[in-house]
C-alpha positions as semicolon CSV with decimal commas, in nm:
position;residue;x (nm);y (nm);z (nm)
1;X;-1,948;-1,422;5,234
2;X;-1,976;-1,077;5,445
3;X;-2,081;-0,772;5,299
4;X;-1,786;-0,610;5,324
5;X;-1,611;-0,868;5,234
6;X;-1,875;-0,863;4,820
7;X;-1,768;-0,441;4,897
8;X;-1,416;-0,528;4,841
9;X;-1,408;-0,798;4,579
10;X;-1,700;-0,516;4,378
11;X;-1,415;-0,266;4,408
12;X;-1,126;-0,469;4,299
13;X;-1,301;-0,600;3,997
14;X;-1,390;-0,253;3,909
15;X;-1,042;-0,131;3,945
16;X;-0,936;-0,426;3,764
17;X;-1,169;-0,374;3,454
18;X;-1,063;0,032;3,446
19;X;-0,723;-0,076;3,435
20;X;-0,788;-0,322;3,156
21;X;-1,024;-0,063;2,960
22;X;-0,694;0,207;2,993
23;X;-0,446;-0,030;2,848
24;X;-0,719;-0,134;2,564
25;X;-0,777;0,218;2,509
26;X;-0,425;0,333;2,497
27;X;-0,306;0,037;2,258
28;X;-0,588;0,153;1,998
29;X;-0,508;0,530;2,024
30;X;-0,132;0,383;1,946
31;X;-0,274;0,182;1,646
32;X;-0,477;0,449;1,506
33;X;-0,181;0,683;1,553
34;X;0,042;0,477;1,405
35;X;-0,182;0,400;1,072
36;X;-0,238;0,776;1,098
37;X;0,127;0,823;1,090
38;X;0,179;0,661;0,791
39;X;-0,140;0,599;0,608
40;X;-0,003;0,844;0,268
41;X;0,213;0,501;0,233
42;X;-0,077;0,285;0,195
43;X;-0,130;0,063;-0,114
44;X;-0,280;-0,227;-0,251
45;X;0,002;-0,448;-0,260
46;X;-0,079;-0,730;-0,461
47;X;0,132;-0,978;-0,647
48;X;0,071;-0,807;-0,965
49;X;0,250;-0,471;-0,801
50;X;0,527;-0,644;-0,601
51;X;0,667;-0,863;-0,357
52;X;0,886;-0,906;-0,044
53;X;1,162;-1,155;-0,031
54;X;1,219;-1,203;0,324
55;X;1,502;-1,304;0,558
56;X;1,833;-1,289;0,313
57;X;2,198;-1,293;0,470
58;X;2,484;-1,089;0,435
59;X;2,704;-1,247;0,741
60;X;2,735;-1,487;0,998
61;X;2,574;-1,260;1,233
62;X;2,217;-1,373;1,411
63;X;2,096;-1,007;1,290
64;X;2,303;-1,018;0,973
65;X;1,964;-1,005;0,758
66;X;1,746;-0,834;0,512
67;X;1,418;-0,790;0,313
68;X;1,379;-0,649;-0,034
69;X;1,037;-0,517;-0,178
70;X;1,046;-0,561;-0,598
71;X;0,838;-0,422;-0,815
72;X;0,646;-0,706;-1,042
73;X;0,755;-0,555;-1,338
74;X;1,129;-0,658;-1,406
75;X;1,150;-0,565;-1,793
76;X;1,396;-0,209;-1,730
77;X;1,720;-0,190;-1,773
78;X;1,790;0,004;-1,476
79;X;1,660;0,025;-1,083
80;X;1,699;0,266;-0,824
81;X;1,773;0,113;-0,451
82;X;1,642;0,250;-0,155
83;X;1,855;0,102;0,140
84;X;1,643;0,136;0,487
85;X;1,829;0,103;0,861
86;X;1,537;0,057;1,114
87;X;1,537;0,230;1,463
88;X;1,511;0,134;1,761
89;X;1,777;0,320;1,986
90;X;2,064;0,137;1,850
91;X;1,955;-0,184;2,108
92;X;1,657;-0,305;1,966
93;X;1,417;-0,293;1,642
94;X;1,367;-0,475;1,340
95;X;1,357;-0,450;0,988
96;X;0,995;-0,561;0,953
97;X;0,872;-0,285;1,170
98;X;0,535;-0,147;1,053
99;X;0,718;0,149;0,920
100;X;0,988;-0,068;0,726
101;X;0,669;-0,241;0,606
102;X;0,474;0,067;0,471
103;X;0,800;0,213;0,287
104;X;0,864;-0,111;0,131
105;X;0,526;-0,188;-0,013
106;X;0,473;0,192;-0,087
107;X;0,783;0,222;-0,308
108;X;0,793;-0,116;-0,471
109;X;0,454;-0,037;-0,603
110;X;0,573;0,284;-0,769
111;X;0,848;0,091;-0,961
112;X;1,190;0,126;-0,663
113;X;1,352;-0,160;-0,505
114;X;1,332;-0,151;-0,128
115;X;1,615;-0,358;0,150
116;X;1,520;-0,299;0,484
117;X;1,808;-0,411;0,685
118;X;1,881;-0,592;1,032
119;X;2,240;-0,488;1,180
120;X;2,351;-0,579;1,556
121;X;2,260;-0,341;1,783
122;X;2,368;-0,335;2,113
123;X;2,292;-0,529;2,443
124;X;2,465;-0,548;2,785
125;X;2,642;-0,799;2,659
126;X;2,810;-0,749;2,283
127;X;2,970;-0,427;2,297
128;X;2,806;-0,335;1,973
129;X;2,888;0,047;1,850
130;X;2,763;0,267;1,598
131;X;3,050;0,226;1,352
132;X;3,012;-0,173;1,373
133;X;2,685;-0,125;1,300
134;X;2,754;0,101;1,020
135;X;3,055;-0,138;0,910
136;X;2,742;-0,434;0,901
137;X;2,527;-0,193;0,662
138;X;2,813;-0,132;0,381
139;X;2,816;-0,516;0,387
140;X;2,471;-0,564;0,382
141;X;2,460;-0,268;0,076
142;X;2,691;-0,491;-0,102
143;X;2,485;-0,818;-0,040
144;X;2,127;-0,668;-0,119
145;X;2,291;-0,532;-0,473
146;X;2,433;-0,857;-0,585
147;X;2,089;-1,019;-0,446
148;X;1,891;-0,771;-0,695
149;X;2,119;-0,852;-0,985
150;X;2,103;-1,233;-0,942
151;X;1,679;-1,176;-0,965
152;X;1,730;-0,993;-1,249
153;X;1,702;-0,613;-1,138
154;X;2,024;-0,418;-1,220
155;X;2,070;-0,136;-0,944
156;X;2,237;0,151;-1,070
157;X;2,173;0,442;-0,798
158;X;2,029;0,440;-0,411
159;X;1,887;0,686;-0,156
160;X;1,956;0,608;0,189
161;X;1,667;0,609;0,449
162;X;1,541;0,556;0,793
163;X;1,404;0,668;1,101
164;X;1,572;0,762;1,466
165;X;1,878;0,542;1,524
166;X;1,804;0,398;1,166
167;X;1,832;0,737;1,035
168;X;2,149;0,838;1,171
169;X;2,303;0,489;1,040
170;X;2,101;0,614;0,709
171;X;2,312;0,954;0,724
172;X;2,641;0,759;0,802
173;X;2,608;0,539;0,488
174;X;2,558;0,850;0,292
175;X;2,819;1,072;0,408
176;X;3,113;0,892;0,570
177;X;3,269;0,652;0,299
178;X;3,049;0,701;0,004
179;X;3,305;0,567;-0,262
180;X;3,306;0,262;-0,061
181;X;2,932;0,197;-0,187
182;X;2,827;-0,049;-0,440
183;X;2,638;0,266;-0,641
184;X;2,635;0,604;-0,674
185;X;2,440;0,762;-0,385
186;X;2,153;1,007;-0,503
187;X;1,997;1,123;-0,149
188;X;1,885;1,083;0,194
189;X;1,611;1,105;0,317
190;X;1,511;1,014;0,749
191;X;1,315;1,092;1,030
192;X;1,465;1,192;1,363
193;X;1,812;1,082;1,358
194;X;2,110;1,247;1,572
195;X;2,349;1,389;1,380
196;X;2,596;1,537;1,639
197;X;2,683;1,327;1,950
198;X;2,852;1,649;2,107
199;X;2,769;1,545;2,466
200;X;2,683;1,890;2,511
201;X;2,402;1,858;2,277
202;X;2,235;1,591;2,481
203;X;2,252;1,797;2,836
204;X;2,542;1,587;2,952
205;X;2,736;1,813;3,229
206;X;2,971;1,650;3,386
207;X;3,355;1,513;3,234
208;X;3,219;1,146;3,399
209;X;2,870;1,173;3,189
210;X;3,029;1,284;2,843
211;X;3,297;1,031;2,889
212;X;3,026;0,756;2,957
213;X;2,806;0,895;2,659
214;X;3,098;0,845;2,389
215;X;3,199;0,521;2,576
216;X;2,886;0,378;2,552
217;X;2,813;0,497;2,173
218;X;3,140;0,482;2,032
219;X;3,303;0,132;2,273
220;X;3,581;0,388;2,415
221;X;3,750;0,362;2,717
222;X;3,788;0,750;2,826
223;X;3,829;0,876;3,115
224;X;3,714;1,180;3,281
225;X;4,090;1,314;3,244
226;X;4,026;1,221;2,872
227;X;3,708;1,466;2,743
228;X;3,884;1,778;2,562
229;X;4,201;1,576;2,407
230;X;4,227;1,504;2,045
231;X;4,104;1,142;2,062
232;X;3,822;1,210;2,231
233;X;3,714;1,486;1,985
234;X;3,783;1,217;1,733
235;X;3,581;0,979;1,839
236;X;3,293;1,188;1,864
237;X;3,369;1,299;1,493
238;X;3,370;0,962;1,367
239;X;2,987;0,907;1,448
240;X;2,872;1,285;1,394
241;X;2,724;1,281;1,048
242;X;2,723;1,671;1,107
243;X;3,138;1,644;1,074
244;X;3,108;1,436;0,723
245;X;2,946;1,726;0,513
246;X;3,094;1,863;0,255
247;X;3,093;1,987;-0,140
248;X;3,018;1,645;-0,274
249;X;2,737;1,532;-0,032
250;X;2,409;1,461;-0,151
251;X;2,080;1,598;-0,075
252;X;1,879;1,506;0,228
253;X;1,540;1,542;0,343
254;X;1,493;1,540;0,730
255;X;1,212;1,544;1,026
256;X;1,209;1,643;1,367
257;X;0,983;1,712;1,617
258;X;1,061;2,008;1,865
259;X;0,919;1,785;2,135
260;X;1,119;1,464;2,102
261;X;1,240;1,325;2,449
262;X;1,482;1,079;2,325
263;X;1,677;1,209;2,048
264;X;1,807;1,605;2,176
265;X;1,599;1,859;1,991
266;X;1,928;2,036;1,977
267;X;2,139;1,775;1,815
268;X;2,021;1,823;1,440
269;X;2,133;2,178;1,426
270;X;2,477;2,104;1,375
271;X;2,395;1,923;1,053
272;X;2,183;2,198;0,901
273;X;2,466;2,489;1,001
274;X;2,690;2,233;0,734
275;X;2,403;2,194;0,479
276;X;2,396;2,558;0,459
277;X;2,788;2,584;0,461
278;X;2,880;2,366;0,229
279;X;2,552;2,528;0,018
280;X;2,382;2,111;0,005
281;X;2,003;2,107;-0,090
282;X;1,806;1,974;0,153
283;X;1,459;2,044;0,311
284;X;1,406;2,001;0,642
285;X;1,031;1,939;0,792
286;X;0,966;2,035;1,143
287;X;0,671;1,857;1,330
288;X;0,564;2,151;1,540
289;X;0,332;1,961;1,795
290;X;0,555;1,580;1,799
291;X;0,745;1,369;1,967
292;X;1,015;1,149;1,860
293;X;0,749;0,939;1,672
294;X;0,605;1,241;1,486
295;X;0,276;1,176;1,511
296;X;0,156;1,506;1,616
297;X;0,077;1,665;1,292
298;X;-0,076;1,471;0,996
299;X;-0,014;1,778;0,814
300;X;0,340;1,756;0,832
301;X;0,363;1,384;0,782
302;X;0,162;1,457;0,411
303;X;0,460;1,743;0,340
304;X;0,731;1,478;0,464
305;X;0,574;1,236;0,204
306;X;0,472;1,471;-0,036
307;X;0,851;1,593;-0,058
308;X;0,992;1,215;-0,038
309;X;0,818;1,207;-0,372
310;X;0,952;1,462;-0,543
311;X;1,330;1,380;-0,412
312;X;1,252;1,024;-0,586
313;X;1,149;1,167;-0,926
314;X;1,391;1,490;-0,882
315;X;1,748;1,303;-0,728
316;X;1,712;0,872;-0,902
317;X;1,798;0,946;-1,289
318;X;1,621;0,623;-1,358
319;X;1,247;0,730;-1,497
């Protein structure tokens, strides 16, 4: 073998092994930001605290599925639910997502019942939209109460939560149809879900790009001609949690990062103009130096946490 020939295999193996020793690197700064992100949530949990029941139904569905985190102490009369939508962009996730995970275990060890819930989200080929993925979660809500009550744990109350397009389906079960729920509803609390699909909120410019945006969110058929007419404002409506506020909705807690390239900075502030309207208590926690996955500011994460507390022993009647 020539010299130059040893020159070039030396410098591909070295390229090789940086590029290996970047992708190692990056994958533990993701893990350590990740157990950063939600290590206030981390507990011991041991059969004597809780357990998960995985992989109940609620439909025919492939995705029509759930988990539920109970506390091992089944002796009161009374539980509080929290109900959990992952994210994932509305086409993809799963409810055993590290962060479904570290809710679940976190608040069945401090005596709550947990679901975190699969719904269908959408691919290029099933047409799924955010109201049949809300319509899947008030079945599943149904489902994961009867499934508590059959183990012995009578639900009386729930809190809605989750994170990006898991917390706007959160927001939706809260605030669109509440009398349609199993329970009373106490709160919300999410990270990072939109609450106005206004295309204008997301940069769209043209009558072609909003028209596509609601299309493709809502399973419309508009037209250019159609953005500005009644039905298109309606459809927007219908899966703008920002439109549902009013006297009788619940408190929420919420998080958003200034920085967030995926869900429109912009698109939460129709939500808190209605919170203060309608006069609804609700703290909102921004993450000054994050991203959609918040994990710029540990200090902020502790005040998110800190506050998800107190909304659990402040909002659930159940002590």
């Amino acid at each position: 073998m020539g010299k130059k020939m040893k020159t070039i295999i030396f410098i591909f193996v070295c390229v090789v092994a940086f590029v290996i020793s970047v992708i190692i690197g990056i994958a533990i700064s993701a893990n350590y930001l990740i157990n950063r992100r939600y290590q206030y949530l981390d507990v011991n949990f041991t059969e004597d605290v809780g357990y998960v029941v995985e992989n109940l139904t609620y439909g025919d569905k492939p995705l029509n599925n759930f988990d539920i985190y109970f506390p091992a102490d089944n002796s009161k009369g009374n539980y509080s639910l929290i109900f959990y939508s992952h994210g994932g962009g509305f086409t993809g996730g799963d409810k055993s997502l590290v962060e479904c995970r570290k809710h679940g275990q976190y608040l069945a060890s401090n005596g709550y019942i947990f679901a975190s819930v699969n719904y269908t989200y959408r691919t290029e080929d099933n047409g799924a939209t955010i109201i049949g993925m809300y319509e899947e979660l008030m079945t599943a809500v149904q489902a994961v109460v009867r499934e508590c009550e059959s183990r012995g744990y009578h639900i009386n109350e729930m809190a809605t939560s989750g994170g990006s397009a898991g917390g706007c389906l959160a927001m939706l079960v809260a605030y669109k149809e509440p009398e349609r729920l199993p329970v009373p509803i106490r709160f919300v609390f999410e990270e990072t879900g939109p609450a106005s699909f206004e295309p204008e909120l997301w940069d769209m410019q043209t009558n072609e790009e909003k028209a596509f945006f609601i299309n493709t969110l809502a399973g419309t058929t508009f037209t250019a001609e159609d953005v500005g007419t009644q039905e298109y404002q309606n459809a927007i409506d219908e899966i703008s949690v920002a439109t549902m506020i009013n006297d009788n909705s619940v408190p929420i807690l919420l998080a958003y990062g200034p920085k967030d390239m995926m869900v429109n900075p912009k698109a939460k502030y129709p939500l808190l103009d209605k919170l203060d309207e309608y006069s609804i208590p609700h703290d909102f926690v921004e993450f000054p130096n994050s991203g959609h996955g918040l994990t710029g500011d540990p200090d902020k994460t502790e005040e998110y946490y800190q506050l998800m507390d107190r909304y659990l022993t402040e909002y659930f009647t159940n002590k």
